[in-house]
TORDREN-662521 format. One line per 2 residues: number of its first residue (from 1); their letters; for each residue x, y, z of N, C-alpha, C. Coordinates in Angstrom, 3 decimals, m for minus. Example, Ala and Ser with C-alpha at 12.3 -4.5 7.8 and 13.67 -1.06 7.14 Angstrom:
1 = as = 13.190:m5.690:7.800:12.300:m4.500:7.800:13.200:m3.300:7.800 ~ 12.850:m2.250:7.080:13.670:m1.060:7.140:12.900:0.030:7.870
REM end
This chain:
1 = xx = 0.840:m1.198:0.000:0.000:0.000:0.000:0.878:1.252:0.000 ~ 0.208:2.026:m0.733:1.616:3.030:m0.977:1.340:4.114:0.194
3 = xx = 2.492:4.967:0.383:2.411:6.341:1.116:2.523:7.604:0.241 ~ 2.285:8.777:0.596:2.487:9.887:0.118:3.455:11.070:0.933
5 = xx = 4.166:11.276:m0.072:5.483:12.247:0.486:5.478:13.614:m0.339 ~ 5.312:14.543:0.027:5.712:15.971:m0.458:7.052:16.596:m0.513
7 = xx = 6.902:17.370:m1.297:8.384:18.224:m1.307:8.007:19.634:m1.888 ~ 7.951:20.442:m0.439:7.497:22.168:m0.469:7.675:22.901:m0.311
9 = xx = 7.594:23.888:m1.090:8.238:25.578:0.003:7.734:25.798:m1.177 ~ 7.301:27.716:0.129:6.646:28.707:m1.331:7.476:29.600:m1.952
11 = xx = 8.838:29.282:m1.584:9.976:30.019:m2.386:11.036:29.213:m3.327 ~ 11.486:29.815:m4.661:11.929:28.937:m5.413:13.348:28.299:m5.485
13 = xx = 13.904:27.732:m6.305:15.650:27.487:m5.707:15.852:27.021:m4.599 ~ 14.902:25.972:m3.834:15.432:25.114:m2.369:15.916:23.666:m2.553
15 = xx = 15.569:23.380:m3.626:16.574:22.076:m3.635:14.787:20.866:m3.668 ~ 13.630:21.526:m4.328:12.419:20.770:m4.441:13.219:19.406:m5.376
17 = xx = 13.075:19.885:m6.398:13.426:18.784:m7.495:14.953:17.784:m7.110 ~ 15.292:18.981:m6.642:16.990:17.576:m6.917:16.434:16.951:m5.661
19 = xx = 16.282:17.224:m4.379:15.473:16.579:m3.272:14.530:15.163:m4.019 ~ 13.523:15.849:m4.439:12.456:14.741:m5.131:12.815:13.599:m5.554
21 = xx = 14.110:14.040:m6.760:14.294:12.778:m7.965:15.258:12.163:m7.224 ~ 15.905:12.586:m6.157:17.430:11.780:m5.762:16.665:10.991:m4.890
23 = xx = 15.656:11.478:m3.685:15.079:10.586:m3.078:14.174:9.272:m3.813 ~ 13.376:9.880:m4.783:12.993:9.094:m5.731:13.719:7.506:m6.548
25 = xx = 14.602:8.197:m6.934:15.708:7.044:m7.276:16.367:5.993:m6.513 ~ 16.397:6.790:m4.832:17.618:5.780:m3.931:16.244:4.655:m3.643
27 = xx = 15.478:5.220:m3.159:13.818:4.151:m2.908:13.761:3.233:m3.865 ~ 13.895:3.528:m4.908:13.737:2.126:m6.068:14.952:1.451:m6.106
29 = xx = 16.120:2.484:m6.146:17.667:1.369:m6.316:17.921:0.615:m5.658 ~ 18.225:1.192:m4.343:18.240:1.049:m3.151:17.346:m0.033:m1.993
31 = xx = 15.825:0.137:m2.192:15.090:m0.787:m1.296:14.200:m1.323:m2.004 ~ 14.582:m0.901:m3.663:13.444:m1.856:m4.323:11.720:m1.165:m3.958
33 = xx = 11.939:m0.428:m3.829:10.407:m0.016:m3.863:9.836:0.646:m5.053 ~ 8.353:0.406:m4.963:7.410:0.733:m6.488:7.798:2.283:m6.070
35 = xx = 7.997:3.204:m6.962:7.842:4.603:m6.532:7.439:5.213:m8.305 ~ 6.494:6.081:m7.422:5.471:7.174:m8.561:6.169:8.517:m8.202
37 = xx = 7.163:9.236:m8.941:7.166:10.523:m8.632:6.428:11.198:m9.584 ~ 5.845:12.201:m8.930:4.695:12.934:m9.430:5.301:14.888:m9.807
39 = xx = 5.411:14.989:m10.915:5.934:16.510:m10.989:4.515:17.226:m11.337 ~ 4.362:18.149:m10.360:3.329:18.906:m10.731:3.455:20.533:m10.971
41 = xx = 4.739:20.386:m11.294:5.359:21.864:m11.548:5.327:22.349:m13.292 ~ 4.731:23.339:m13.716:4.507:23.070:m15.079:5.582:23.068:m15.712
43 = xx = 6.875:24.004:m14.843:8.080:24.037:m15.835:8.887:22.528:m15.711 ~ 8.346:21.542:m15.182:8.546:19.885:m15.471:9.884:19.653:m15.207
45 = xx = 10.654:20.256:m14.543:11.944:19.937:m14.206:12.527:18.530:m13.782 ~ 11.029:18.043:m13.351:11.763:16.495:m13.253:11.872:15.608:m14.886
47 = xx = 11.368:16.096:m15.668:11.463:15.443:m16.453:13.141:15.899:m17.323 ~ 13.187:17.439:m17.275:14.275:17.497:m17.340:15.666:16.972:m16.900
49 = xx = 15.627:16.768:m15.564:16.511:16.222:m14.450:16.886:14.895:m15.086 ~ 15.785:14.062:m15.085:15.842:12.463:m15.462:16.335:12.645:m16.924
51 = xx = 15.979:13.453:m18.182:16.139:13.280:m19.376:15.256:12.937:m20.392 ~ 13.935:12.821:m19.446:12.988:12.301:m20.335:11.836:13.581:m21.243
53 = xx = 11.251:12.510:m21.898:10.280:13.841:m22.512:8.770:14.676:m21.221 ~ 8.531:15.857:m21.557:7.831:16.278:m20.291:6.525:15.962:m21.229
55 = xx = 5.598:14.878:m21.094:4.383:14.693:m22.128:3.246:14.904:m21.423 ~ 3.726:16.178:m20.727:2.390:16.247:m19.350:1.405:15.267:m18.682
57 = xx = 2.047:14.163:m18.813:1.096:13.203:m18.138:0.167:13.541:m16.628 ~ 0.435:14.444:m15.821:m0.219:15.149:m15.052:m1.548:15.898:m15.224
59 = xx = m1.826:16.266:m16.357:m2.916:17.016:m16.919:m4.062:16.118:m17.320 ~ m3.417:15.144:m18.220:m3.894:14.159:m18.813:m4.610:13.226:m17.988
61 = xx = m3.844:12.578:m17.059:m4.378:11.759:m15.938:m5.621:12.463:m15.361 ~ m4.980:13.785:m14.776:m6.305:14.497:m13.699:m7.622:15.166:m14.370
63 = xx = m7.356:15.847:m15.942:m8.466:16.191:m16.749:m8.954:15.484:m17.436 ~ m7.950:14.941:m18.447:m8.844:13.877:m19.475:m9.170:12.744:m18.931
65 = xx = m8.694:12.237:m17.564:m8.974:10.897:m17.076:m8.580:9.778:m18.065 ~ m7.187:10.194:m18.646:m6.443:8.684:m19.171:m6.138:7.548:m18.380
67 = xx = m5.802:6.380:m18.474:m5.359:5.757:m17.282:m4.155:6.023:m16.636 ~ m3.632:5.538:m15.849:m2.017:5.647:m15.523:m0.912:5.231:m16.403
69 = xx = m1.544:3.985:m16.476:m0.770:3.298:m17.507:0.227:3.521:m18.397 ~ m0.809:4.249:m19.012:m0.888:4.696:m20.524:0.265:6.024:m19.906
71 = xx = 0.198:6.930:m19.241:0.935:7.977:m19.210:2.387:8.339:m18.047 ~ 2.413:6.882:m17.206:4.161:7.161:m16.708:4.851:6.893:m17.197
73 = xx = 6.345:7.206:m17.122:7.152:6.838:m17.910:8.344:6.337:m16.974 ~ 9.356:5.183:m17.565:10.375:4.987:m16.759:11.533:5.242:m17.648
75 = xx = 12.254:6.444:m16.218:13.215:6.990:m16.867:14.683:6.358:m17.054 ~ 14.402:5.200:m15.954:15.643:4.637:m16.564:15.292:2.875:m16.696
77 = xx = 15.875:2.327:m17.326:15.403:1.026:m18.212:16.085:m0.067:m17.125 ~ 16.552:0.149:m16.428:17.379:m0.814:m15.153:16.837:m0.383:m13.903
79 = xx = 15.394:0.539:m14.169:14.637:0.560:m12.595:13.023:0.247:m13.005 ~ 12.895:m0.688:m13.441:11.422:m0.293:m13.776:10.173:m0.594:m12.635
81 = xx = 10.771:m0.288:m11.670:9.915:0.148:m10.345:9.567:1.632:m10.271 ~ 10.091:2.538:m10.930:11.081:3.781:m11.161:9.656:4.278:m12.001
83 = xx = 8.730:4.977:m11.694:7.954:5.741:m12.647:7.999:7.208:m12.210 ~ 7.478:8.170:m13.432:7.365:9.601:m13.505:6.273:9.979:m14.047
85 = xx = 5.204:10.482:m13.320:3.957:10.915:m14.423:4.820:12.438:m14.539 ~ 4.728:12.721:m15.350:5.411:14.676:m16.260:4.142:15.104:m15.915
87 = xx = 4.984:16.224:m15.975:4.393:17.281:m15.853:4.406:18.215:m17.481 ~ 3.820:19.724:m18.067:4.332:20.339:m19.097:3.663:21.684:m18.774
89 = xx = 3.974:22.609:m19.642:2.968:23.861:m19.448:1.382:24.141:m19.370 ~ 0.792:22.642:m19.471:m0.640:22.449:m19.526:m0.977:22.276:m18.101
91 = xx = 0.338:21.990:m16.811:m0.218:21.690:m15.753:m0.882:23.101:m15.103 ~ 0.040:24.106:m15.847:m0.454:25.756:m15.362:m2.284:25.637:m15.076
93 = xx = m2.582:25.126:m16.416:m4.078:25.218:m16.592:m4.934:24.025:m15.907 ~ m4.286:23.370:m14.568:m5.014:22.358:m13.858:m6.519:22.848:m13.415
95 = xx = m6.166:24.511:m12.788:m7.446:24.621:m12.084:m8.802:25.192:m12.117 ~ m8.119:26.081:m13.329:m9.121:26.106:m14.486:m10.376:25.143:m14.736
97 = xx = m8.977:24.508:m15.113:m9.983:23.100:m16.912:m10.720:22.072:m15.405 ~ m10.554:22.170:m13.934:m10.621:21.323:m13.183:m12.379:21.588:m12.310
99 = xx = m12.060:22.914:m11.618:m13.163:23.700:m11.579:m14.415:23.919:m13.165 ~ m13.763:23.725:m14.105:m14.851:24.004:m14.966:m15.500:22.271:m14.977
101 = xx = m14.479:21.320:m15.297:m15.138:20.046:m14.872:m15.853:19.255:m14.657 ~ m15.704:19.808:m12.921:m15.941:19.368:m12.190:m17.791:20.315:m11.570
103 = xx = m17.475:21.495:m12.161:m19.077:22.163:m12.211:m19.332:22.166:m10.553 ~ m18.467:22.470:m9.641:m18.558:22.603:m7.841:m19.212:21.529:m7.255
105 = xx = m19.377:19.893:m8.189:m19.978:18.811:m7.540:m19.024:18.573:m6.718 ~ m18.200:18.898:m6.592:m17.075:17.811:m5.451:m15.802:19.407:m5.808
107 = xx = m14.991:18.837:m4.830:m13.360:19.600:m4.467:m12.364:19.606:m5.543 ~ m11.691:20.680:m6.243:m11.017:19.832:m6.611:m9.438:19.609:m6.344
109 = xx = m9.422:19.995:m4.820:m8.399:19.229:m4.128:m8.352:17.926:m3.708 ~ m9.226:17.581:m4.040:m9.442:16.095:m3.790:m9.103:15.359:m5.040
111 = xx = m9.104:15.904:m6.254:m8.831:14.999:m7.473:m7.787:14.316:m7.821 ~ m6.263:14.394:m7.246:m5.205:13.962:m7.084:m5.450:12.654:m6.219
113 = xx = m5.514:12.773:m5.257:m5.941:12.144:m3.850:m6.535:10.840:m4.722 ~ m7.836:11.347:m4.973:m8.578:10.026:m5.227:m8.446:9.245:m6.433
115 = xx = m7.848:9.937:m8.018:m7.241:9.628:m8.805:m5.809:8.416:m8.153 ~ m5.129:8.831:m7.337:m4.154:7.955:m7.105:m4.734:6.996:m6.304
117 = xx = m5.773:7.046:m5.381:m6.098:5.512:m4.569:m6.167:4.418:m5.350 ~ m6.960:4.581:m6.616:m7.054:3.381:m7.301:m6.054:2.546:m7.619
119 = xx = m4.871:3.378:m7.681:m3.287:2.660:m8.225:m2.813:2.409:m6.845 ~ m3.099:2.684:m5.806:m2.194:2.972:m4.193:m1.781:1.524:m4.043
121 = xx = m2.142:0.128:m4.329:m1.693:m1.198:m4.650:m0.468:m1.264:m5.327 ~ m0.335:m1.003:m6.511:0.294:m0.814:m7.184:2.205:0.061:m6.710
123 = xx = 1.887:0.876:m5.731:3.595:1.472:m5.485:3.271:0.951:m4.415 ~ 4.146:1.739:m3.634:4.665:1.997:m1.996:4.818:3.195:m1.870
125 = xx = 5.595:4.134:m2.644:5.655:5.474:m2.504:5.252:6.505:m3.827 ~ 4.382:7.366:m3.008:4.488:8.302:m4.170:4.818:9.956:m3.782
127 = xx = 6.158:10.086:m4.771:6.737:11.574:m4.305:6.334:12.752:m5.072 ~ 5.727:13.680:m4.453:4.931:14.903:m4.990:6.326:15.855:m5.173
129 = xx = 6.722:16.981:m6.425:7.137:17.488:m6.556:6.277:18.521:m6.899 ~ 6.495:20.063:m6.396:5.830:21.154:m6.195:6.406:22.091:m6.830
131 = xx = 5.536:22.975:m7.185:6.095:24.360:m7.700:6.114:25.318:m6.878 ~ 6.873:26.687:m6.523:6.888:27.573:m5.425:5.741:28.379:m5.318
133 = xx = 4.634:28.143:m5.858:3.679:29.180:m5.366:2.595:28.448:m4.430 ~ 1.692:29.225:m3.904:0.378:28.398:m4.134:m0.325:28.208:m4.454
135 = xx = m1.063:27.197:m4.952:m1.921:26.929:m6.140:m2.740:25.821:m5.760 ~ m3.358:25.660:m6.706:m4.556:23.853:m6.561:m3.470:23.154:m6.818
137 = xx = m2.300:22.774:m7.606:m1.559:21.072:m7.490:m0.981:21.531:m6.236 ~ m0.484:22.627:m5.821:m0.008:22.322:m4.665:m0.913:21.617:m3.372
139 = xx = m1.730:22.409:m3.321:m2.656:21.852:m2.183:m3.546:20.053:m2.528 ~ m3.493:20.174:m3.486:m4.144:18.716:m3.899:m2.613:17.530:m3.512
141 = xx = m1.412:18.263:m3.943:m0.570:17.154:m3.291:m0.481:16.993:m1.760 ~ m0.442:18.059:m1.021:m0.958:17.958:0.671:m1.939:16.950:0.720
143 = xx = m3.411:17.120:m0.138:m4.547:16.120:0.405:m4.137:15.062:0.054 ~ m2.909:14.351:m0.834:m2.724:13.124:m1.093:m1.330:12.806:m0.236
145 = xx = m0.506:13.791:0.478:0.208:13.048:0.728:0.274:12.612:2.849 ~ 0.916:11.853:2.781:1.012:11.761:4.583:2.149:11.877:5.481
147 = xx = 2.519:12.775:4.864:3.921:13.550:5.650:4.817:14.575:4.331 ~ 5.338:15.142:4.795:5.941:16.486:3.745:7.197:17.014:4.435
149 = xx = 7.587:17.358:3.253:9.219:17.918:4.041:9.618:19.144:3.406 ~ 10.148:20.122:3.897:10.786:21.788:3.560:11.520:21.414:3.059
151 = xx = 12.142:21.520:1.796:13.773:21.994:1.817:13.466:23.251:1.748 ~ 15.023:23.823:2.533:14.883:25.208:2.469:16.700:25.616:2.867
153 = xx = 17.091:26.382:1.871:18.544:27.667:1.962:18.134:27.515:3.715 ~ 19.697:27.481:4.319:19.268:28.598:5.410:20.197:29.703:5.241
155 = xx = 19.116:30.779:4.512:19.704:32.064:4.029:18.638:33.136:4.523 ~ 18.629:34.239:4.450:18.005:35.169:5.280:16.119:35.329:5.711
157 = xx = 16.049:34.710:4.224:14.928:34.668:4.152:13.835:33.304:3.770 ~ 14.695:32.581:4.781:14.021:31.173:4.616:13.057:30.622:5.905
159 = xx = 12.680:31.662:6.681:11.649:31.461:7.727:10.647:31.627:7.102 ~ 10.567:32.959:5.912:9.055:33.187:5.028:8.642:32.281:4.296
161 = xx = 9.526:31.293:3.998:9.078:30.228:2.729:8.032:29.473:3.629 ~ 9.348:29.001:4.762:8.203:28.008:6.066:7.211:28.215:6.487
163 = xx = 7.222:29.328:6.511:6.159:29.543:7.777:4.813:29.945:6.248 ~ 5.189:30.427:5.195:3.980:30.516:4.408:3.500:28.821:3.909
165 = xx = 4.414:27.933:4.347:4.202:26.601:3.713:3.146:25.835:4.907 ~ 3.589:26.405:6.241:3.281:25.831:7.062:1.465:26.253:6.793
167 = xx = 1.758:27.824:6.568:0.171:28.146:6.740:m0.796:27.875:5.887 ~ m0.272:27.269:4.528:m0.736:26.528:3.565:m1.482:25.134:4.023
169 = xx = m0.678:24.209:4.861:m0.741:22.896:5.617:m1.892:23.676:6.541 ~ m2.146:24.586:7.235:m2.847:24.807:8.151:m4.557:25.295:7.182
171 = xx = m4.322:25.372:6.156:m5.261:26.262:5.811:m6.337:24.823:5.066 ~ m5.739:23.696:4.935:m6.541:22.386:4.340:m7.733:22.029:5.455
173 = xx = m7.373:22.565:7.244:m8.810:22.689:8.117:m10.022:23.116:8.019 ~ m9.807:23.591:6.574:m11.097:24.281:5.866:m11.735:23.076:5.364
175 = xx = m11.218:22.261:5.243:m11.645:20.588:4.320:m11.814:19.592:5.570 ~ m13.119:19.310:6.585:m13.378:18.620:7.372:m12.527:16.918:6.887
177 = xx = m12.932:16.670:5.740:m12.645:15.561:5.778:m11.438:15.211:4.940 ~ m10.590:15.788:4.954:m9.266:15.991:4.828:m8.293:15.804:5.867
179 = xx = m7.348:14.810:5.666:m6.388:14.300:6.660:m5.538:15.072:6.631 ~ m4.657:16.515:7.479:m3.897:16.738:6.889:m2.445:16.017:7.411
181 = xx = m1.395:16.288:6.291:m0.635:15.337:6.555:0.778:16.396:7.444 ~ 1.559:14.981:8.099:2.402:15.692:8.779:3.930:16.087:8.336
183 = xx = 4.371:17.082:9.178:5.391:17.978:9.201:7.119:16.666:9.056 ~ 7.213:16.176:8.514:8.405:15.137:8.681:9.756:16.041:9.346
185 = xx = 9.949:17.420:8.666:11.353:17.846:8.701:11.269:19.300:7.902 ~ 12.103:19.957:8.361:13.179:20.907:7.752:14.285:20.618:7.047
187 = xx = 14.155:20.339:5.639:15.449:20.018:5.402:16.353:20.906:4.837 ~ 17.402:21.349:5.384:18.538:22.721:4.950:19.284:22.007:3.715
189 = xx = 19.345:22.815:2.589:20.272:22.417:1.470:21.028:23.498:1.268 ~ 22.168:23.037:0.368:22.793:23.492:0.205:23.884:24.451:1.333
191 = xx = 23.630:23.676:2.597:24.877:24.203:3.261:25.880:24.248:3.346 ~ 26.489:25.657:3.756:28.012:25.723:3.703:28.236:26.166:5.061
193 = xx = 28.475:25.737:6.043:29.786:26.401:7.141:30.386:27.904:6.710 ~ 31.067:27.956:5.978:31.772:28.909:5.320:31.394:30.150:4.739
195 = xx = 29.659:29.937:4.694:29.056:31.150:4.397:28.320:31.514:5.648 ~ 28.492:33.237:5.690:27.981:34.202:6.548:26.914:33.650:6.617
197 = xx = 26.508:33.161:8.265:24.688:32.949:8.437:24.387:31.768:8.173 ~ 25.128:31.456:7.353:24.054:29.648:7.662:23.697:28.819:8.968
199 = xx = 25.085:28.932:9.708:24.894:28.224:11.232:23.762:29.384:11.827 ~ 24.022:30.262:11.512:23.454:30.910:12.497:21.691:30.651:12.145
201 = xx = 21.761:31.213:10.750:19.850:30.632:10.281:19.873:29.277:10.834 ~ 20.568:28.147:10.734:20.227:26.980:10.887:19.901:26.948:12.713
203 = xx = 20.384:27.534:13.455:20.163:27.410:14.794:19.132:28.133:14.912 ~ 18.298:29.345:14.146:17.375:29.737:14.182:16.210:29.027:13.830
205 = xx = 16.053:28.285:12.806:15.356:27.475:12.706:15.086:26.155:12.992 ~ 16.378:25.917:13.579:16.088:24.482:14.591:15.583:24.542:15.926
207 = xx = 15.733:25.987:16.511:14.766:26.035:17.678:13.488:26.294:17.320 ~ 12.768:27.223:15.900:11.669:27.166:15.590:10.836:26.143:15.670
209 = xx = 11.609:25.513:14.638:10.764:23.994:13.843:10.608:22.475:14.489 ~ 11.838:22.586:15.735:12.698:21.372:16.060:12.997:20.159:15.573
211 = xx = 11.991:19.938:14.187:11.932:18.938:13.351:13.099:19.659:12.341 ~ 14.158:19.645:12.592:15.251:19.483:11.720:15.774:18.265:11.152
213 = xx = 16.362:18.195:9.624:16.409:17.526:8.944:18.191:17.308:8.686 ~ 18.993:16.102:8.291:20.477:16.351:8.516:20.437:16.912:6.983
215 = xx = 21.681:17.831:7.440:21.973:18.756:6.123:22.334:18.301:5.027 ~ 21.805:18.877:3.643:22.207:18.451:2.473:23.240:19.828:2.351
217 = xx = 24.939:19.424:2.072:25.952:20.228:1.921:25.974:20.827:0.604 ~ 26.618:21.954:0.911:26.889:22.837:m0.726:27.628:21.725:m1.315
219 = xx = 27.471:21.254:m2.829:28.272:20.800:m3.365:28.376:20.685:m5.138 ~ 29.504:21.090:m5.987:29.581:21.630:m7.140:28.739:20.045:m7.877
221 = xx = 28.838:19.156:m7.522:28.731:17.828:m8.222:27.271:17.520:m8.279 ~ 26.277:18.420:m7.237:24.862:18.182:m7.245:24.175:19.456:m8.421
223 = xx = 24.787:20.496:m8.644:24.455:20.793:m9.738:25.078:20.195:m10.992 ~ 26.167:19.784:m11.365:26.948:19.060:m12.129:26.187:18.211:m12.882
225 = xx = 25.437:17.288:m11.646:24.459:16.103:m12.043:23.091:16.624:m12.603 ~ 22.924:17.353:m11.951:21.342:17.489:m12.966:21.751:18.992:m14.270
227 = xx = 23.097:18.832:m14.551:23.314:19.596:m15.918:23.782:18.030:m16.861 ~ 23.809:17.241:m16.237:24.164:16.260:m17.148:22.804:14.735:m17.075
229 = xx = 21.577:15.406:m16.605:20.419:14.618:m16.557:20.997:13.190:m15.910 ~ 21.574:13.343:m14.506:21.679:11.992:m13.982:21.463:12.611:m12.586
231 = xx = 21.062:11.542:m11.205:20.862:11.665:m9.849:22.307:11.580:m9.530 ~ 22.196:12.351:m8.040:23.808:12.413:m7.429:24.292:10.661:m7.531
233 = xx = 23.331:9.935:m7.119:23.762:8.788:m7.031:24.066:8.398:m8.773 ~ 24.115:8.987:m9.528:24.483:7.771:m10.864:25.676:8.750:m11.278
235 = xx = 25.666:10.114:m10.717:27.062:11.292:m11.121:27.987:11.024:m10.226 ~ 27.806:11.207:m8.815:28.878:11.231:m8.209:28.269:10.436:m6.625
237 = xx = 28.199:9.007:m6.789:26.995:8.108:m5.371:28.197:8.863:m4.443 ~ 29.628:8.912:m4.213:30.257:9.515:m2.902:30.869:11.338:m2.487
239 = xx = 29.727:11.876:m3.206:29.646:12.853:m3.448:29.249:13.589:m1.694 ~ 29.846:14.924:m1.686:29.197:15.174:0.644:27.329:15.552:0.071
241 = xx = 27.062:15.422:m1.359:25.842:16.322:m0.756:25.143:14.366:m0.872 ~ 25.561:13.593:m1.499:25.478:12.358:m1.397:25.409:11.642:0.010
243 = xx = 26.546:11.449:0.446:26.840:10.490:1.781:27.314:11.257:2.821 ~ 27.495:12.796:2.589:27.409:13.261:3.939:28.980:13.854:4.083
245 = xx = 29.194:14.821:5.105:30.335:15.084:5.617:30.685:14.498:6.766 ~ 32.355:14.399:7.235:32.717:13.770:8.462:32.333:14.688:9.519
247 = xx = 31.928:16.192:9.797:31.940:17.131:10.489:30.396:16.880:10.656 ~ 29.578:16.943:11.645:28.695:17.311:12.027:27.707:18.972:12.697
249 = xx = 26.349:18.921:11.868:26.146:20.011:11.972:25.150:20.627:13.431 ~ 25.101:21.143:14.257:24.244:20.884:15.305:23.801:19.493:16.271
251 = xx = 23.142:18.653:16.026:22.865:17.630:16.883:22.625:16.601:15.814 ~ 23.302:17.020:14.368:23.241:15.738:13.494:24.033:14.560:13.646
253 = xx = 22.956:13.643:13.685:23.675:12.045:13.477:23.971:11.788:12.168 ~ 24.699:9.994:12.609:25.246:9.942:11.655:24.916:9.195:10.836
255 = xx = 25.107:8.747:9.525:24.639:8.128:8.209:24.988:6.328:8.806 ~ 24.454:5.526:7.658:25.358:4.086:8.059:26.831:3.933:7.446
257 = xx = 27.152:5.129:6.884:28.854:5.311:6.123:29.561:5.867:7.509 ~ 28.493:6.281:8.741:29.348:6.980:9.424:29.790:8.652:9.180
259 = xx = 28.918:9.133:8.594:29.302:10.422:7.921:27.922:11.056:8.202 ~ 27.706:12.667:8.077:26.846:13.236:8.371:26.094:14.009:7.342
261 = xx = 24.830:14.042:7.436:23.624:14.726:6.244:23.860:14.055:4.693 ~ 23.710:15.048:4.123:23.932:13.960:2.314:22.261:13.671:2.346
263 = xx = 22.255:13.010:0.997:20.554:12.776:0.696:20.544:11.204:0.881 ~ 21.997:10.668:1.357:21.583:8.975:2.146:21.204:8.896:3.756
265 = xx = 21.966:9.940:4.144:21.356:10.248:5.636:20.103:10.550:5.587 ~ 19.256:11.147:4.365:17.726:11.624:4.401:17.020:10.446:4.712
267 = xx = 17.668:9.929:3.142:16.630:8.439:3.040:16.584:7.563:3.621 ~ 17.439:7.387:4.592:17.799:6.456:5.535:16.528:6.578:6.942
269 = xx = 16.508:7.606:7.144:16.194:8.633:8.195:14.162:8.323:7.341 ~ 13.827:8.350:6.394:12.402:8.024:5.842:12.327:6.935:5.943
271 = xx = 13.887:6.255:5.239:13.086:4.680:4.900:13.092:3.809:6.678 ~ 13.077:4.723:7.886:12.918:3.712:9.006:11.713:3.941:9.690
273 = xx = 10.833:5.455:8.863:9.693:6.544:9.484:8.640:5.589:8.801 ~ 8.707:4.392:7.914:7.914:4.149:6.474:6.932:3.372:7.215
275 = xx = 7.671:1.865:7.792:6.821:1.081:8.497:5.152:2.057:9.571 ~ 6.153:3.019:9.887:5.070:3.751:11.046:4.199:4.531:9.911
277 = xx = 4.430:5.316:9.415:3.562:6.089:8.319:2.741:5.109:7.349 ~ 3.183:3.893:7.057:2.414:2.614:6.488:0.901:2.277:6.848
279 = xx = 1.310:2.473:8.254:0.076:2.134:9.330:m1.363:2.928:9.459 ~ m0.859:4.635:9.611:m1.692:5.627:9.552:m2.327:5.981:7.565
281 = xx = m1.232:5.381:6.978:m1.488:6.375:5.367:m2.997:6.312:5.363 ~ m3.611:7.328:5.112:m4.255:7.555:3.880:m5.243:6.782:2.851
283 = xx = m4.162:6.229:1.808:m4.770:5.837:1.097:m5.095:4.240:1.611 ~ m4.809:3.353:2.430:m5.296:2.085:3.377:m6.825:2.591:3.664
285 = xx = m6.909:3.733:4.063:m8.429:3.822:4.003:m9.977:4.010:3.364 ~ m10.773:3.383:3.892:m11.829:3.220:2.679:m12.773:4.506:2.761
REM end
């Protein structure tokens, strides 16, 4: 039975997508799990990232009601656990073409949600990738997913992203029968030690949030990789924003390499939260 995972902030450049597809990838390589990443960002960056074509399968699925089938794609031919419904510039026009539809018989934050139960057999995970504003795919991936995670700079102005993300998550109490889902983490990318303010934002927001996340490090090889359409793990798997640094950041533990933050310390750190979030998901219910 699958779960649902987000990846949010209402500000742009936090590390949504490379977050998404790297977590995306280690889940299937890694533990063998069915995984659906879902881009609902119209500029489709995951499809970019991976290399594949962006054939908006997102639009298609939720308006025209194609099957699934017919519209994921696997981006790489040695994971075919490994799916991507795309996203394209047609996802802009979700809420539109969705509301007209749908004619106010039903939500249509709910159309994601219940569109995916039918397949929820079918994965184990499905990872929502977001665009920085707010919008209907954003909030329709909240009603489908059951836990969500920030990435976020800690740079001057990365309390506004949170705290507008948070009030987004708070604002689905308008939807009685809407589960909303929970807060997993803060996750800081792209840290450097070395730049003015990061420790210091990062201690600011670890007493905020206390759900801090181990750091994903500045590193030249995580942009590198998605200019050359591959995950850290297929560019550089021992890469620090990969497996972590030997230095620890605040009260971060450590990876099973023994090393600290990286996006294996993330997944490591989900794939032990899974069993428990298994129990409560969502979509298990009738």
């Amino acid at each position: 039975m699958a779960i649902g995972l987000a990846l949010i902030n209402q500000k742009g450049g936090q590390f949504k997508t490379t977050t998404a597809v790297n977590m995306s990838y280690w889940f299937a390589a890694q533990k063998g799990l069915r995984v659906l990443l879902v881009d609902l960002d119209p500029q489709a960056h995951c499809s970019h990232f991976l290399g594949v074509e962006a054939n908006g399968g997102v639009f298609r699925f939720l308006v025209d009601r194609e099957p699934l089938g017919n519209l994921v794609i696997q981006p790489r031919s040695t994971l075919p656990n490994l799916h991507l419904l795309a996203s394209n510039k047609k996802t802009a026009n979700l809420e539109s073409e969705l509301r007209k539809k749908l004619a106010g018989k039903a939500s249509p934050a709910l159309v994601l949600f219940e569109a995916l139960r039918k397949y929820a057999s079918q994965y184990d995970l499905f990872v929502f990738d977001n665009q920085p504003s707010v919008s209907l795919p954003q909030v329709m991936s909240l009603v489908a997913s059951d836990t969500y995670i920030i990435p976020a700079w800690m740079d001057s102005s990365a309390l506004d992203g949170m705290t507008q993300t948070l009030e987004s998550v708070k604002a689905l109490k308008e939807f009685p029968a809407i589960i909303q889902p929970t807060l997993l983490g803060v996750l800081p990318t792209n840290f450097s030690e070395a730049r003015k303010g990061d420790l210091e934002k990062y201690q600011e927001v670890a007493t905020k949030f206390k759900l801090i996340l181990p750091c994903i490090r500045t590193d030249s090889n995580a942009a590198r990789a998605v200019d050359n359409q591959m995950t850290i793990w297929e560019f550089a798997p021992r890469a620090k924003s990969a497996t972590g640094s030997k230095k620890p950041i605040g009260l971060e533990g450590a990876n099973s390499l023994g090393l600290h933050g990286g996006y294996l310390h993330l997944c490591e750190i989900v794939d032990a939260l899974i069993p428990q979030i298994e129990r409560r998901t969502k979509y298990a219910r009738n």
